[in-house]
NUNUMI-921743 format. One record per residue: x, y, z of N, C-alpha, C in turn; residue in one letter. Coordinates in Angstrom, 3 decimals, padded with zeros to 6 digits. Example, Ala and Ser with C-alpha at 12.3 -4.5 7.8 and 13.67 -1.06 7.14 Angstrom:
<nodes>
node n_u 013.190&n_v -005.690&n_w 007.800&ca_u 012.300&ca_v -004.500&ca_w 007.800&c_u 013.200&c_v -003.300&c_w 007.800&res A
node n_u 012.850&n_v -002.250&n_w 007.080&ca_u 013.670&ca_v -001.060&ca_w 007.140&c_u 012.900&c_v 000.030&c_w 007.870&res S
</nodes>
This chain:
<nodes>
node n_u 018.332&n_v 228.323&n_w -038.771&ca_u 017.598&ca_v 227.165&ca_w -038.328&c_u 016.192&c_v 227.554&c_w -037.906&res X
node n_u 015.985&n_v 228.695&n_w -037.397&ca_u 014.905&ca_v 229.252&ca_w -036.770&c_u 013.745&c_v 229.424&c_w -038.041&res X
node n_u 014.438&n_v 229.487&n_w -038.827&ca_u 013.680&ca_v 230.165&ca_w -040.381&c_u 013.331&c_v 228.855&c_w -040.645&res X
node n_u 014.258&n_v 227.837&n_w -041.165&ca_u 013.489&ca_v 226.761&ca_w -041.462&c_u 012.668&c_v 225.905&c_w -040.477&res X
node n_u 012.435&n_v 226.246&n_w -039.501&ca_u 012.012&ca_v 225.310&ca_w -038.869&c_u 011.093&c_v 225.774&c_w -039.133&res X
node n_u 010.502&n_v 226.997&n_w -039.153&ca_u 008.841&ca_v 227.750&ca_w -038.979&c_u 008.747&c_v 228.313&c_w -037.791&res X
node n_u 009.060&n_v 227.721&n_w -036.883&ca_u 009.117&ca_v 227.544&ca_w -035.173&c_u 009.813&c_v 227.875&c_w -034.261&res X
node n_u 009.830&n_v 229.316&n_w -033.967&ca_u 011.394&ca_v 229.465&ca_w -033.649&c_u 011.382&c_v 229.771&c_w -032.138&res X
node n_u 010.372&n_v 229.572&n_w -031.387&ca_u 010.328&ca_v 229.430&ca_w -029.992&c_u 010.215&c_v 227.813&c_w -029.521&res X
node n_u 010.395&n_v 227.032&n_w -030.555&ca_u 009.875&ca_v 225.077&ca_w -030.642&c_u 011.871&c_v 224.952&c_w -030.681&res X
node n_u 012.089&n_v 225.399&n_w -032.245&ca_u 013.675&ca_v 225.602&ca_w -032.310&c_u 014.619&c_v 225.932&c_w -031.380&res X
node n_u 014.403&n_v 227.044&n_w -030.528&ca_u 015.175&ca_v 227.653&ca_w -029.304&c_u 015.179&c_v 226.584&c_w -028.010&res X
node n_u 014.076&n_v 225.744&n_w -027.898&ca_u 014.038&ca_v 225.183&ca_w -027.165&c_u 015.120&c_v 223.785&c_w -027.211&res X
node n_u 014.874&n_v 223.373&n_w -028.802&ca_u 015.461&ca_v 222.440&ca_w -028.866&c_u 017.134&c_v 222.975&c_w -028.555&res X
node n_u 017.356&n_v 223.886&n_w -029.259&ca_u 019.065&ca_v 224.421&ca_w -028.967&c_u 018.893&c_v 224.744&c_w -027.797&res X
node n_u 018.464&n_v 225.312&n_w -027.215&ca_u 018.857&ca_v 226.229&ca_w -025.518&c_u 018.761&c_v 224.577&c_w -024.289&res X
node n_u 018.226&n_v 223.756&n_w -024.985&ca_u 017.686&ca_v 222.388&ca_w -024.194&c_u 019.440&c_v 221.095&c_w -024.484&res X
node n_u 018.524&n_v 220.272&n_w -025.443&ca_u 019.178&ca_v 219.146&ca_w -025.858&c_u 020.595&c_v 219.949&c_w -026.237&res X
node n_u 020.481&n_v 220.180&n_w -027.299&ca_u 022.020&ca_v 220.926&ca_w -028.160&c_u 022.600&c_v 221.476&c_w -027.347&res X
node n_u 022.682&n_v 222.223&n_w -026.486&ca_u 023.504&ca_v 222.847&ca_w -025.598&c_u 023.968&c_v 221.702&c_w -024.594&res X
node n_u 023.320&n_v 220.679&n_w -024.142&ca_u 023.687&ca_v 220.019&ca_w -023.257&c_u 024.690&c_v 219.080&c_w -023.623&res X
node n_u 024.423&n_v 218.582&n_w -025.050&ca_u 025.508&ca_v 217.788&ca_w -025.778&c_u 026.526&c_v 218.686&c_w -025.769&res X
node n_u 026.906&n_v 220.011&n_w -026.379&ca_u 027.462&ca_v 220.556&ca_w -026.260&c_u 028.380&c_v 220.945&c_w -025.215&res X
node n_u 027.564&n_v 221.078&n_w -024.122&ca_u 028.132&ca_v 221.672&ca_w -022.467&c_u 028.512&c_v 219.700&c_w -022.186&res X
node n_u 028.452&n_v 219.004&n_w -022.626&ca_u 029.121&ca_v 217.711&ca_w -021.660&c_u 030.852&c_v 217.678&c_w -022.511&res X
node n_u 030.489&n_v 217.900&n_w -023.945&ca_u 031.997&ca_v 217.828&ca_w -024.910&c_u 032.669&c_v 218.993&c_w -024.712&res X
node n_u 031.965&n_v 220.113&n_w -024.058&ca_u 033.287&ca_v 221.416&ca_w -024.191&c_u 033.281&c_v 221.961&c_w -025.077&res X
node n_u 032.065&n_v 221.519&n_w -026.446&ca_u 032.135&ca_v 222.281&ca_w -027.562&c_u 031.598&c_v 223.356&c_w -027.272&res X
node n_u 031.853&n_v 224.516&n_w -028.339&ca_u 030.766&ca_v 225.824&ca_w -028.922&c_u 030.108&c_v 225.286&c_w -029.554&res X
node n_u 028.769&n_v 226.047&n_w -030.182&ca_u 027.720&ca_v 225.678&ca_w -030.873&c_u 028.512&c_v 225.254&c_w -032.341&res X
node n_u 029.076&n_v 226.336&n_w -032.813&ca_u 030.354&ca_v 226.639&ca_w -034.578&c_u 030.031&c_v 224.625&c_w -034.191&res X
node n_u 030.863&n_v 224.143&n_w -033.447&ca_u 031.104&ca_v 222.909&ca_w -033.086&c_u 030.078&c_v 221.998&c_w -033.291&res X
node n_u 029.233&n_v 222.142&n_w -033.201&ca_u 027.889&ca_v 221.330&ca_w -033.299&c_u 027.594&c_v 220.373&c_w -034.863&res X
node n_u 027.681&n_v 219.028&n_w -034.619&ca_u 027.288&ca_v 218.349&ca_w -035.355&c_u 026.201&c_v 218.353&c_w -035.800&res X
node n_u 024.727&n_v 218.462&n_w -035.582&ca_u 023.602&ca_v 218.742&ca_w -036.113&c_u 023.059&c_v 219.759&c_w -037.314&res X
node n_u 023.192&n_v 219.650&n_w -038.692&ca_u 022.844&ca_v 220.608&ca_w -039.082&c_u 021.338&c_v 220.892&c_w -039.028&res X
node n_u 021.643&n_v 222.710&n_w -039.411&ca_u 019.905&ca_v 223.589&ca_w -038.793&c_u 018.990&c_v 222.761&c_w -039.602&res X
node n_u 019.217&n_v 222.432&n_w -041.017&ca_u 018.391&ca_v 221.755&ca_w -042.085&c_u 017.698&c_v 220.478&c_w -040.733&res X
node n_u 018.315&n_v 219.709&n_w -040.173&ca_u 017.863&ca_v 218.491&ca_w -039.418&c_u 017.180&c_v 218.635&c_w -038.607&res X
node n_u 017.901&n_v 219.963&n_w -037.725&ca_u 016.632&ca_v 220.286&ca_w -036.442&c_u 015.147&c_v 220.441&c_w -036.739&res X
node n_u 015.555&n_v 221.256&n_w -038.149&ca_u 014.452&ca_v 221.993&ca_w -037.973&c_u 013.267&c_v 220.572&c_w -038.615&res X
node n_u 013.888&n_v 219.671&n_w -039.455&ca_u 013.447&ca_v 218.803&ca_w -040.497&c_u 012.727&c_v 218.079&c_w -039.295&res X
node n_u 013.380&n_v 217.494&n_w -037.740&ca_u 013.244&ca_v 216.923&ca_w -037.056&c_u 011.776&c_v 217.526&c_w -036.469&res X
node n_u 011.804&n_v 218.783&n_w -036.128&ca_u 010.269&ca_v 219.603&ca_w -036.071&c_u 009.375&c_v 219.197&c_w -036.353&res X
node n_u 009.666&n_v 219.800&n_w -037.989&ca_u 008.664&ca_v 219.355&ca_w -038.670&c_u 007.772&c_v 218.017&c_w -038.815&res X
node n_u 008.685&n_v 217.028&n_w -038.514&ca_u 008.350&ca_v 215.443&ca_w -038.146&c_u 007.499&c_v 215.221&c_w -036.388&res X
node n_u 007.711&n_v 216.233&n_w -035.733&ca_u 007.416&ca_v 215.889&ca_w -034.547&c_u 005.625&c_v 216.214&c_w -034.665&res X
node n_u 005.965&n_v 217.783&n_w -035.764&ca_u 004.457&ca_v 218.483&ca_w -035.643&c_u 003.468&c_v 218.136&c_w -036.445&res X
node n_u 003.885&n_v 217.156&n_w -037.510&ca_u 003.153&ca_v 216.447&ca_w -038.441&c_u 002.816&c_v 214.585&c_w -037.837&res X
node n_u 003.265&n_v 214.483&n_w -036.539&ca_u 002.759&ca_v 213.899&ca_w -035.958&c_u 003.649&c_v 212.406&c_w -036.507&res X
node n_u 004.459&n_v 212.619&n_w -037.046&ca_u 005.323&ca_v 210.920&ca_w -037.974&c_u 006.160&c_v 210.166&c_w -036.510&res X
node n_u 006.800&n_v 211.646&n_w -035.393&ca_u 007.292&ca_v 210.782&ca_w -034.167&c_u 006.681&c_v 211.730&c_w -032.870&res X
node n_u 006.933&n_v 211.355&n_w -031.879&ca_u 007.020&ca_v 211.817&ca_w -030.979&c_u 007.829&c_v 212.617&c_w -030.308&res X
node n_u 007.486&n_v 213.380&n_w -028.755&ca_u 008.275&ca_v 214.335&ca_w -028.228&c_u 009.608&c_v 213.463&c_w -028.212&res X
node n_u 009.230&n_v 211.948&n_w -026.999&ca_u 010.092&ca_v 210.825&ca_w -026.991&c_u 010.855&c_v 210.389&c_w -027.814&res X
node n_u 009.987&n_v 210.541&n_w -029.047&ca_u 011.549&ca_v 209.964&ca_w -030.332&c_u 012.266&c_v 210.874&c_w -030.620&res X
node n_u 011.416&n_v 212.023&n_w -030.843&ca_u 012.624&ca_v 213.206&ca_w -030.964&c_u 013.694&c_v 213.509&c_w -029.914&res X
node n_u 013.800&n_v 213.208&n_w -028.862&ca_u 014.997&ca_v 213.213&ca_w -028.108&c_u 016.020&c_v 211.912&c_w -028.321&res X
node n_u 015.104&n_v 211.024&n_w -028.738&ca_u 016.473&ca_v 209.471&ca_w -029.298&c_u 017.127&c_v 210.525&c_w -030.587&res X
node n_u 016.005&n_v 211.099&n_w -031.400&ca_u 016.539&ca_v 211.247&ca_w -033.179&c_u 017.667&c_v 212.286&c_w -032.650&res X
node n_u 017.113&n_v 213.642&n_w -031.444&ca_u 018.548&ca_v 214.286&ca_w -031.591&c_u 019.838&c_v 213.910&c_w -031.314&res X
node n_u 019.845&n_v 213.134&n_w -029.963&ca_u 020.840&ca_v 212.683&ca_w -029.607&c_u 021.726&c_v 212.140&c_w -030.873&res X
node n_u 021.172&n_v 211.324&n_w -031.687&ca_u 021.264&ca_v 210.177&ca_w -032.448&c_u 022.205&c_v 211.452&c_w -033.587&res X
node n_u 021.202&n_v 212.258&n_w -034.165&ca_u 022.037&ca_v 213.352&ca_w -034.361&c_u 022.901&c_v 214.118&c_w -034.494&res X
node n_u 023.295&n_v 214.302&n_w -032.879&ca_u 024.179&ca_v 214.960&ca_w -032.769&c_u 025.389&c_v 213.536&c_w -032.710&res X
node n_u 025.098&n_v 212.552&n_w -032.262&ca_u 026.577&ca_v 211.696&ca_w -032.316&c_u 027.242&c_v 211.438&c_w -033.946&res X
node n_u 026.036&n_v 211.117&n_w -034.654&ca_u 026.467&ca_v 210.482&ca_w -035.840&c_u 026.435&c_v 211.610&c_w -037.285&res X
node n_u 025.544&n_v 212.781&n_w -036.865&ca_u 025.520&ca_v 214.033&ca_w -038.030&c_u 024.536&c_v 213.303&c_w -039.349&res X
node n_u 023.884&n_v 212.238&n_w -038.847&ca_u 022.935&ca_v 211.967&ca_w -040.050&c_u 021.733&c_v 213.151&c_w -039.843&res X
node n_u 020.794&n_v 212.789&n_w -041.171&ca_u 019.686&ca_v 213.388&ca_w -041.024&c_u 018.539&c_v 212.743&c_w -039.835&res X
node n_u 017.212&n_v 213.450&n_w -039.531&ca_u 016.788&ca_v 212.482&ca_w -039.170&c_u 015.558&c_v 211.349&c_w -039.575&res X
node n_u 015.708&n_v 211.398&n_w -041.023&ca_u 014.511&ca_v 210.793&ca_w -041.846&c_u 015.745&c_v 209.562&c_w -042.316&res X
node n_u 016.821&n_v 209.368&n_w -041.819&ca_u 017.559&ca_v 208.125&ca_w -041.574&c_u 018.116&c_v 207.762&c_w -040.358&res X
node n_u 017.676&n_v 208.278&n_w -039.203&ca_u 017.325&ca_v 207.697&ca_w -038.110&c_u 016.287&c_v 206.986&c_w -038.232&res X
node n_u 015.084&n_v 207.564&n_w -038.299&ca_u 013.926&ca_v 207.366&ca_w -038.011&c_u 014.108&c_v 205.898&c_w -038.890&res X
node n_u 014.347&n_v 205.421&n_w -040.258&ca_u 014.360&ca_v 204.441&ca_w -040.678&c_u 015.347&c_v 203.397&c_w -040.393&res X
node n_u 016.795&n_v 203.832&n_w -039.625&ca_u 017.657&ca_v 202.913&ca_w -039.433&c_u 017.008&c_v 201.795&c_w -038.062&res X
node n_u 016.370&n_v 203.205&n_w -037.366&ca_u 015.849&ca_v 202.736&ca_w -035.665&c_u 013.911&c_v 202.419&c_w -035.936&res X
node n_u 013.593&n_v 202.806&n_w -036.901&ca_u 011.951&ca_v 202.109&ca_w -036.875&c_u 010.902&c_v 202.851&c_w -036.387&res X
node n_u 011.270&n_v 204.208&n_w -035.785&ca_u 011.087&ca_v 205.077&ca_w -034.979&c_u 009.798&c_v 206.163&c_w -035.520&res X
node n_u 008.964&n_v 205.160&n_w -035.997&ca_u 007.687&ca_v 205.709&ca_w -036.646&c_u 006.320&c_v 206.019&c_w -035.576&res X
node n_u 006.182&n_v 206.934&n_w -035.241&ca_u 004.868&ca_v 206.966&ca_w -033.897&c_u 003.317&c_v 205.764&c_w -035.258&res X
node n_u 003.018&n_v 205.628&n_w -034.409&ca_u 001.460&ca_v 204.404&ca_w -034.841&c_u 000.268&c_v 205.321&c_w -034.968&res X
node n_u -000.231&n_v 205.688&n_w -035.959&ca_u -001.058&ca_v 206.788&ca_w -035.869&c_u -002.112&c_v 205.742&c_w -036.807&res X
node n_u -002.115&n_v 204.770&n_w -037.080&ca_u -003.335&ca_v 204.097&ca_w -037.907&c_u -004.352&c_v 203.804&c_w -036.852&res X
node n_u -005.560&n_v 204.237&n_w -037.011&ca_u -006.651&ca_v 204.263&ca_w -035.811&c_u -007.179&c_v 202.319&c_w -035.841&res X
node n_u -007.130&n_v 201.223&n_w -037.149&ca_u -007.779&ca_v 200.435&ca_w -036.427&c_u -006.389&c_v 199.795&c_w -036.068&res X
node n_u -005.681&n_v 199.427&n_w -036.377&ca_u -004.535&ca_v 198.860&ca_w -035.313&c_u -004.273&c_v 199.203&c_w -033.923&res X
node n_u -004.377&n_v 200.696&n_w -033.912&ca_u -004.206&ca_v 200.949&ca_w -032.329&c_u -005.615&c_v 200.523&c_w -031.783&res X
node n_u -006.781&n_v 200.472&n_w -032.232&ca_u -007.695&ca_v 199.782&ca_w -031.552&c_u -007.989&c_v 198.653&c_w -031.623&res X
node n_u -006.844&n_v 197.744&n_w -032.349&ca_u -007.039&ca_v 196.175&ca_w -032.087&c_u -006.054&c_v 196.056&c_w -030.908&res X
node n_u -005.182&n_v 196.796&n_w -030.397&ca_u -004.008&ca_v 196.246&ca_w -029.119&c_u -004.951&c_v 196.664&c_w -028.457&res X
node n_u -005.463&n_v 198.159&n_w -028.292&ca_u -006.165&ca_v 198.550&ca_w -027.194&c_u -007.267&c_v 197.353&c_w -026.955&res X
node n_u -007.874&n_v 197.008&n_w -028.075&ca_u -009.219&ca_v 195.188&ca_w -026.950&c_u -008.415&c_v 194.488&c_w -026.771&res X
node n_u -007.297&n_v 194.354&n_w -027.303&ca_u -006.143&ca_v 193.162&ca_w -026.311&c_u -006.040&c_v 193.362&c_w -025.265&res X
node n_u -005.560&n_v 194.913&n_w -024.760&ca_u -005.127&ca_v 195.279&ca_w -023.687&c_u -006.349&c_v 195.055&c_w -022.615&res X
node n_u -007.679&n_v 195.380&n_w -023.183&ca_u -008.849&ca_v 195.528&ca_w -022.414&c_u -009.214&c_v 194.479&c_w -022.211&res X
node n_u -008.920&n_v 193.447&n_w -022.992&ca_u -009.433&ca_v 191.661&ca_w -023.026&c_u -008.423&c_v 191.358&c_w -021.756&res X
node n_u -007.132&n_v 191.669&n_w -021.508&ca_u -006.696&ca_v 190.798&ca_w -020.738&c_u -006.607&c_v 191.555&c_w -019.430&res X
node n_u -006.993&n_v 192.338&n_w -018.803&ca_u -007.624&ca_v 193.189&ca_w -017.959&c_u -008.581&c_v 193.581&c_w -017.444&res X
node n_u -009.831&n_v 192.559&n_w -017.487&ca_u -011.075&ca_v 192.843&ca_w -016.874&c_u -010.937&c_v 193.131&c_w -015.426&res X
node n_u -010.467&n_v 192.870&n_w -014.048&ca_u -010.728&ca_v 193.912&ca_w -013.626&c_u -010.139&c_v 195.179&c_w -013.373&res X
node n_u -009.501&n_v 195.862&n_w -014.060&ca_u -008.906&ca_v 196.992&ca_w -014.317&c_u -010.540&c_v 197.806&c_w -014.926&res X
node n_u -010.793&n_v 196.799&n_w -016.236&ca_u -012.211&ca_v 197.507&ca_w -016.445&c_u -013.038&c_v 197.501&c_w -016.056&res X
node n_u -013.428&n_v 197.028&n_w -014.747&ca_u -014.433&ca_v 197.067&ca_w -014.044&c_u -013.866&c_v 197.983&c_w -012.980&res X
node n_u -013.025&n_v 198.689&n_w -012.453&ca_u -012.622&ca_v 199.479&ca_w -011.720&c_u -012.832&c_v 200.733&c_w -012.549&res X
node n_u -012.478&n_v 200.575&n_w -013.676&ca_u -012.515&ca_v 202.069&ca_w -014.377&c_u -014.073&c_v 202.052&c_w -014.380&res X
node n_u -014.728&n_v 201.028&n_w -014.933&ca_u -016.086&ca_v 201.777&ca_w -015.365&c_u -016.942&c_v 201.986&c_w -013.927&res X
node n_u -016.152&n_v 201.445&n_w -012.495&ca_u -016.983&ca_v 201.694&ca_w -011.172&c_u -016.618&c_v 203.197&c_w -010.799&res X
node n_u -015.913&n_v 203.523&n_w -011.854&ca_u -015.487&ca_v 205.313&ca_w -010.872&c_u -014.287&c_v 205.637&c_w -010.844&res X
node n_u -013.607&n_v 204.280&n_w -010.717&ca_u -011.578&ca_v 204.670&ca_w -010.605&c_u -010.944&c_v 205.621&c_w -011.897&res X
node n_u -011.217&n_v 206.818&n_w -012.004&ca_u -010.773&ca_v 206.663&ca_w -013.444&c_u -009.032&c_v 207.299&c_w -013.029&res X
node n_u -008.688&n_v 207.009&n_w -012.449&ca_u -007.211&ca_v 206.649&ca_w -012.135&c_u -006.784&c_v 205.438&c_w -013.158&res X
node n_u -007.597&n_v 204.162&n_w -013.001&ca_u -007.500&ca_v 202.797&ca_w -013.690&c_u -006.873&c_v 203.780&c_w -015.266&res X
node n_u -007.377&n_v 204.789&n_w -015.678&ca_u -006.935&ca_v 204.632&ca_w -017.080&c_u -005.741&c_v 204.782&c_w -017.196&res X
node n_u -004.990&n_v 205.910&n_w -016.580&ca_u -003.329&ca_v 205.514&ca_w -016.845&c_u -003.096&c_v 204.073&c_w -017.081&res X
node n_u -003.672&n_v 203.128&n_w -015.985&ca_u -003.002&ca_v 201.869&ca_w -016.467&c_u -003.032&c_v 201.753&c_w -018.273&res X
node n_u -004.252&n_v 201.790&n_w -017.998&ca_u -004.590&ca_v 201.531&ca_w -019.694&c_u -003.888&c_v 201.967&c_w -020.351&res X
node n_u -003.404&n_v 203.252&n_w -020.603&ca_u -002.675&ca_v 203.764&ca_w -021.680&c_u -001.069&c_v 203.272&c_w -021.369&res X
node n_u -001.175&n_v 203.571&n_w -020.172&ca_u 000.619&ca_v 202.268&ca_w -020.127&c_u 000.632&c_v 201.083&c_w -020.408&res X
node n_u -000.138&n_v 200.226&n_w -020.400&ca_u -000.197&ca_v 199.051&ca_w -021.189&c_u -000.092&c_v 198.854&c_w -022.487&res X
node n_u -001.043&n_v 200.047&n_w -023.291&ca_u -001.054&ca_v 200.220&ca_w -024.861&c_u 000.502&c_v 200.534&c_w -025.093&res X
node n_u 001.099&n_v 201.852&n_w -024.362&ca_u 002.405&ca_v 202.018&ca_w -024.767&c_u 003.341&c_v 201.192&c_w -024.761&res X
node n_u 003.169&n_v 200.260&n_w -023.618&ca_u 004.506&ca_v 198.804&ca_w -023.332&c_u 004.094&c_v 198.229&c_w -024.896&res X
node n_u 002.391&n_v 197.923&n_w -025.283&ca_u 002.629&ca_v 196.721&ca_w -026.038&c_u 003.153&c_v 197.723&c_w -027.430&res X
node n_u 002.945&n_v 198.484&n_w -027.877&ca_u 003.353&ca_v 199.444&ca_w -029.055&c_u 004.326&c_v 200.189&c_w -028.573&res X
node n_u 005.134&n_v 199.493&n_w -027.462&ca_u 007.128&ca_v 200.105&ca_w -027.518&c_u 007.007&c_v 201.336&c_w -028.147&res X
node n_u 006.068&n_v 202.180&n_w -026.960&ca_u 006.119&ca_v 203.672&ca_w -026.916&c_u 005.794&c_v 204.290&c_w -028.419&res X
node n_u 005.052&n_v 203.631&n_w -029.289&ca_u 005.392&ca_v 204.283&ca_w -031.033&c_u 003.861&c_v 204.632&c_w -030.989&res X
node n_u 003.088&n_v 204.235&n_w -029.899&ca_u 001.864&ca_v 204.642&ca_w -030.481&c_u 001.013&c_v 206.223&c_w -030.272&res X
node n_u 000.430&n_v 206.980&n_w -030.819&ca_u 000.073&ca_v 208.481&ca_w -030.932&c_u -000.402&c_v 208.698&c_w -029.324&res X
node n_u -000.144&n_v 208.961&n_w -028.129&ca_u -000.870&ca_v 209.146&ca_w -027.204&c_u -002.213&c_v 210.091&c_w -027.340&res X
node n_u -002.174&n_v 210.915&n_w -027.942&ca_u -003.346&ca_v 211.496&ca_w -028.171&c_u -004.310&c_v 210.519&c_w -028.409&res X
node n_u -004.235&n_v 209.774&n_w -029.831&ca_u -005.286&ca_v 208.893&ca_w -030.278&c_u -005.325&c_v 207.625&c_w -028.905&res X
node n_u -004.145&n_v 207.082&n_w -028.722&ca_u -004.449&ca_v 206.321&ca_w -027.565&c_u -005.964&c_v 206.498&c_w -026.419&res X
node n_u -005.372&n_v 208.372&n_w -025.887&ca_u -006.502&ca_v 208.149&ca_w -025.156&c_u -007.836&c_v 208.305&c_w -025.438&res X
node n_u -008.226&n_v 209.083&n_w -026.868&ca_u -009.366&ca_v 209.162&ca_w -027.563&c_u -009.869&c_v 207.609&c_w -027.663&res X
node n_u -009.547&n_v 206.966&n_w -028.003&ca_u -010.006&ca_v 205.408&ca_w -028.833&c_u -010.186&c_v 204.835&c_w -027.494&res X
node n_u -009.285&n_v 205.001&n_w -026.003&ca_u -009.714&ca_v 203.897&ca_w -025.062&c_u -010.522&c_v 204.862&c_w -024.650&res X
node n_u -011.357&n_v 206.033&n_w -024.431&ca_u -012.391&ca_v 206.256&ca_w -023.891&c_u -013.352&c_v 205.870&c_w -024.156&res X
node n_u -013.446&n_v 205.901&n_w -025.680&ca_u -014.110&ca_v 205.069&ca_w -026.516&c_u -014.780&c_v 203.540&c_w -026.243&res X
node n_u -013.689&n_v 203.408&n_w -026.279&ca_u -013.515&ca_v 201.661&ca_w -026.197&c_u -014.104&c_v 201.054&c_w -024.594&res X
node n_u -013.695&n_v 202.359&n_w -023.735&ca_u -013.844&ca_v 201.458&ca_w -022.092&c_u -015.232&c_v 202.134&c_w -021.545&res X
node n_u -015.824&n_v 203.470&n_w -022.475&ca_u -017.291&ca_v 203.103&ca_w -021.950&c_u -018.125&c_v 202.582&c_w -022.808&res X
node n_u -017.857&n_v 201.623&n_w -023.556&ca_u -018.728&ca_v 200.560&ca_w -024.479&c_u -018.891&c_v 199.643&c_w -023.979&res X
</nodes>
């Protein structure tokens, strides 16, 4: 698993973490483990190419380990695509900013505490799928304009 993943200190984590814990609640050994290495590692690869998140990747393993699918049929059974298209996430983000003026007038007086709000708002309205990285690039953007 370590081999395919590429990643084998990303891999260890995921087994020494999640997989073991599923494991340690059923009483299984690893031999036991529903997840094949092909998935973990497939699941990686999806996290580091940016298609889900840290967050989805803990639904996809779980999901995983109960049912032994892959997880490029999770990801499509559950919708579980992170939002990485830059003008969509910056049409919620002026929603978010439209219906929040003074939040933005706190941020642009100095609070820059105010931005968490911001980016928790973007995430409620894009049900956690959207890239946080780009999130906070685009509202810095966006909130000193």
């Amino acid at each position: 698993m370590v081999k395919l993943s590429g990643q084998p200190k990303i891999a260890a984590n995921w087994v020494m973490g999640d997989v073991l814990r599923f494991l340690n609640e059923e009483k299984r050994d690893i031999r036991q483990c529903p997840i094949a290495p092909a998935s973990l590692s497939g699941m990686i690869r999806l996290i580091q190419e940016g298609t889900i998140s840290g967050k989805m990747a803990k639904e996809i393993c779980e999901a995983m380990y109960k049912s032994g699918k892959t997880p490029q049929a999770i990801i499509a059974e559950k919708g579980l695509v992170q939002i990485t298209d830059e003008g969509a996430l910056a049409k919620t983000i002026a929603e978010v900013i439209g219906k929040n003026p003074t939040q933005v007038e706190q941020y642009r007086g100095g609070r820059e505490k105010v931005f968490g709000f911001f980016v928790g708002q973007v995430m409620k309205a894009t049900q956690g799928k959207a890239n946080p990285q780009l999130i906070n690039d685009l509202l810095k953007k966006m909130l000193a304009g």
